[in-house]
C-alpha positions as CSV (number, residue, x, y, z in Angstrom):
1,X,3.2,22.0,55.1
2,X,6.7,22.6,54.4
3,X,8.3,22.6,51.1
4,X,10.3,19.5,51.1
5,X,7.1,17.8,52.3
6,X,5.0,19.1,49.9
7,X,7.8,18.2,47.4
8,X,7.6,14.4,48.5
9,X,3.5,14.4,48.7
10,X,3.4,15.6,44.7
11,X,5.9,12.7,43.9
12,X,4.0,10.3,45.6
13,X,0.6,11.5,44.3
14,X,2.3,11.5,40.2
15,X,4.2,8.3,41.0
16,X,0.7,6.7,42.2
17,X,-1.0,8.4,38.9
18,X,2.4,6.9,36.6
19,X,1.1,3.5,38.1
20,X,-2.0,3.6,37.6
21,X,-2.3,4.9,33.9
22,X,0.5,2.1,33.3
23,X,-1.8,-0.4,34.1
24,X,-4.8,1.2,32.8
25,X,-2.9,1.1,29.6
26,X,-1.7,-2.2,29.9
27,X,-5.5,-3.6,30.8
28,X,-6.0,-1.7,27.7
29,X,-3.9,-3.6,25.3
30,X,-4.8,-7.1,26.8
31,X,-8.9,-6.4,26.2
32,X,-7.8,-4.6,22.6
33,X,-5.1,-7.6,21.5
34,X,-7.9,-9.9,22.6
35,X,-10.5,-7.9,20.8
36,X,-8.5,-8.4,17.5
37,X,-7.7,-12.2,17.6
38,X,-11.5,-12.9,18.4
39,X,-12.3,-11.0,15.3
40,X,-9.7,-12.4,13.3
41,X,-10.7,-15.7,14.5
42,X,-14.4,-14.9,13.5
43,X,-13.0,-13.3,9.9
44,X,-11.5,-16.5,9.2
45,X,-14.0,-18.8,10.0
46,X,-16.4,-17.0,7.8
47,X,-14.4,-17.4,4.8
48,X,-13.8,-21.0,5.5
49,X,-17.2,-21.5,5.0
50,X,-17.7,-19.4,2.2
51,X,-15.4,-21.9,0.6
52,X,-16.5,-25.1,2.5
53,X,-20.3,-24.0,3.0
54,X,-21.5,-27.5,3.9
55,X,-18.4,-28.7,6.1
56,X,-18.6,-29.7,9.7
57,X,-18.7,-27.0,12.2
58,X,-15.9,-28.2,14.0
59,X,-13.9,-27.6,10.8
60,X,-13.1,-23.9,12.3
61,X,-12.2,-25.1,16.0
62,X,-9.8,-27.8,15.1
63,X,-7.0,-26.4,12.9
64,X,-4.2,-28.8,12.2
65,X,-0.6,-28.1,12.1
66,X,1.6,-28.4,9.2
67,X,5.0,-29.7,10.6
68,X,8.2,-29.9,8.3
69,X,9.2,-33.2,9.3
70,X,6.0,-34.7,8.5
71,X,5.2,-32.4,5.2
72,X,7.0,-32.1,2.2
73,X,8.4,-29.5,0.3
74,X,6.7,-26.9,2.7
75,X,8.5,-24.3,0.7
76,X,5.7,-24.7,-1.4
77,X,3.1,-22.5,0.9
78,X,5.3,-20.1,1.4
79,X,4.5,-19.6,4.7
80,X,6.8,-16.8,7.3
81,X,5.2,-18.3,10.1
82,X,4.0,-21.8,11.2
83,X,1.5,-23.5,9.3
84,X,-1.9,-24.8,9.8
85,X,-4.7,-25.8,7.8
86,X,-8.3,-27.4,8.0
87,X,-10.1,-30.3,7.0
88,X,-13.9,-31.1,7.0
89,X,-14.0,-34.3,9.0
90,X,-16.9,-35.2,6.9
91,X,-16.0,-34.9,3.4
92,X,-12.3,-34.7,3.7
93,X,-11.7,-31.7,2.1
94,X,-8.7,-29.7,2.8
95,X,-8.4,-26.1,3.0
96,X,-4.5,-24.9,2.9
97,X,-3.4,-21.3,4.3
98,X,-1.3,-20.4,1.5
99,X,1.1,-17.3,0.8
100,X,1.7,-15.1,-2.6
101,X,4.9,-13.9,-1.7
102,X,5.7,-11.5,-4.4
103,X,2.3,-9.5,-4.6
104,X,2.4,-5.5,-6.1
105,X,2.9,-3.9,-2.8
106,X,3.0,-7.2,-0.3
107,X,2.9,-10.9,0.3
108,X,-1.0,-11.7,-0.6
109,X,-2.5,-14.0,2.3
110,X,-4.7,-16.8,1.2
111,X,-7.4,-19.9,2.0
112,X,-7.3,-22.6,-0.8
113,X,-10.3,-25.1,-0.5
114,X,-9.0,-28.4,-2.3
115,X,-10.9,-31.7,-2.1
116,X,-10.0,-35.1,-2.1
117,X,-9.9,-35.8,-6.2
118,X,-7.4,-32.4,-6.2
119,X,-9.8,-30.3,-7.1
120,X,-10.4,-26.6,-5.9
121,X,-13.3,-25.9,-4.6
122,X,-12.9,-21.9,-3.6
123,X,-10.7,-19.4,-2.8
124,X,-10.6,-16.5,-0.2
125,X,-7.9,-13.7,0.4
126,X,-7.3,-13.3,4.2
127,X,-5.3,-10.2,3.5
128,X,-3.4,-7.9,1.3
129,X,-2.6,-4.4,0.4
130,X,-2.7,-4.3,-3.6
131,X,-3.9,-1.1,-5.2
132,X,-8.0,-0.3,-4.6
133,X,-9.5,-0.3,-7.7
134,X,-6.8,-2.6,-9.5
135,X,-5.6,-5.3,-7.5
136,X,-7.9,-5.4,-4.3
137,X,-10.9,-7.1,-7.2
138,X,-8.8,-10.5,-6.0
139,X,-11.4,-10.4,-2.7
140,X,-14.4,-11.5,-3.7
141,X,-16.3,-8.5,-2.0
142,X,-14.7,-6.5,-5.0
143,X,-15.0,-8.8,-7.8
144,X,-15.5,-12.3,-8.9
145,X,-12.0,-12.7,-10.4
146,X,-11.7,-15.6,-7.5
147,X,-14.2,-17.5,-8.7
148,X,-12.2,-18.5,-12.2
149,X,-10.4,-21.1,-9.9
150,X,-13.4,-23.1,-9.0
151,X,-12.8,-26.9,-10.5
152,X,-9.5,-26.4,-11.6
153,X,-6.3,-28.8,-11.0
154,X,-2.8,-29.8,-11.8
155,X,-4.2,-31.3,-14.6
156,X,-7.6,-28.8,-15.5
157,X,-5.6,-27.4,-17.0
158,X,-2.5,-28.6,-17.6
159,X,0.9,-27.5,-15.1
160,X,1.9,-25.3,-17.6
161,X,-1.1,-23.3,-18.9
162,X,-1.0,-22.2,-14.6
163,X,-0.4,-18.8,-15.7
164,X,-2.4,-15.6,-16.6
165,X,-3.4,-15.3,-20.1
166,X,-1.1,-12.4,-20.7
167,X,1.8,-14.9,-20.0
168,X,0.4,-17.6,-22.5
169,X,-2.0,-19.0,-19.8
170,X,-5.7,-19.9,-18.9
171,X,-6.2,-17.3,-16.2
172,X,-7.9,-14.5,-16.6
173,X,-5.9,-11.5,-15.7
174,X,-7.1,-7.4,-13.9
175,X,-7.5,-4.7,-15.5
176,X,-5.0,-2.4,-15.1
177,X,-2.9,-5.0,-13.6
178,X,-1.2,-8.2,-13.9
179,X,1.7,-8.6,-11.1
180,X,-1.4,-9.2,-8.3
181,X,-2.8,-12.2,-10.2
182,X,0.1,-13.4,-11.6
183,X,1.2,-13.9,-8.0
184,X,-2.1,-15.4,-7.1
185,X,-2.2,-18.1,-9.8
186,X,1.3,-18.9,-8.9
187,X,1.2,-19.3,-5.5
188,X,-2.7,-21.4,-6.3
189,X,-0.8,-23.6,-8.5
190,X,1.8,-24.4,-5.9
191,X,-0.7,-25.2,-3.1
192,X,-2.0,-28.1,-5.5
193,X,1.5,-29.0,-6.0
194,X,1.5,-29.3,-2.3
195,X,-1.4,-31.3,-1.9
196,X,-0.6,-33.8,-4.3
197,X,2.8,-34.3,-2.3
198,X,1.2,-34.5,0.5
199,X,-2.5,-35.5,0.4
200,X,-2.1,-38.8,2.8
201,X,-0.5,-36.5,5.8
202,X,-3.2,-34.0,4.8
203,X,-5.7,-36.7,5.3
204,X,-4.3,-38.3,7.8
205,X,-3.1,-35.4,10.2
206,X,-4.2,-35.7,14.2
């Protein structure tokens, strides 16, 4: 075989190799992507019933969408992306997807359970990076710091005792650190705030 041929047969042997690792790769990143969203999808439904243990299993399939014309003061959640939440189509109670944009290191991800008198039932973290040891015991696998804001409202207590104790408030702050519940019990306070704007569209949503 002469050289210009054999030239041309290695190109067309890497060029079919380039193709086919390409897609190899690309197949790879469909079935991994997938992979992820199924178990993020799974993650999530488990903590929605950890907050909502007795809802309706359809509670998880059926998100509903939080549209700004429809919702007010959307601000509120916080939210960087568009907005859903869930309702047990039994009891009626709500559970909002609500951000803490100024945690210590990040924005702080979270599920607030709220039923129909405005009350909280539970909370969950979806995500976060705060410190290990100080301001990861928000997730209840670390701590039961969570649980302090079971049966609280706007008005148990009051709007303005919505802080951490260290700033005059009710709340129960870490040790070793404040700025990753301070953001929590702010940005819990204002998903209340946004229910009680907005608890007929919440109840009402198709």
């Amino acid at each position: 075989m002469s050289m210009k041929n054999s030239i041309k047969t290695n190109a067309i042997g890497l060029a079919i190799f380039a193709i086919f690792t390409a897609g190899l790769i690309a197949i790879t990143q469909v079935i991994t992507k997938t992979k992820i969203a199924e178990n993020e999808q799974q993650y999530r439904a488990r903590l929605l019933f950890e907050i909502l243990p007795d809802a309706d299993e359809l509670m998880a399939e059926q998100p509903y969408s939080l549209h700004p014309d429809i919702f007010f003061n959307m601000e509120l959640l916080s939210l960087t992306e568009p907005g859903e939440f869930y309702r047990d189509p039994v009891s009626k109670d709500v559970i909002l997807t609500v951000v803490a944009p100024n945690g210590y290191t990040e924005a702080i991800k979270l599920l607030v359970g709220i039923d129909t008198a405005g009350t909280i039932k539970d909370i969950r973290v979806i995500s976060h990076r705060e410190t290990p040891g100080l301001g990861d015991k928000i997730e209840i696998k670390k701590s039961d710091w969570i649980l302090q804001f079971q049966g609280k409202s706007l008005t148990v207590p009051t709007f303005e005792y919505w802080k951490v104790k260290k700033d005059g408030g009710e709340f129960d702050q870490l040790s070793g650190a404040t700025v990753t519940p301070r953001a929590v019990v702010a940005a819990i306070a204002r998903s209340l705030e946004f229910y009680r704007l907005n608890q007929q569209q919440l109840l009402e949503a198709e």
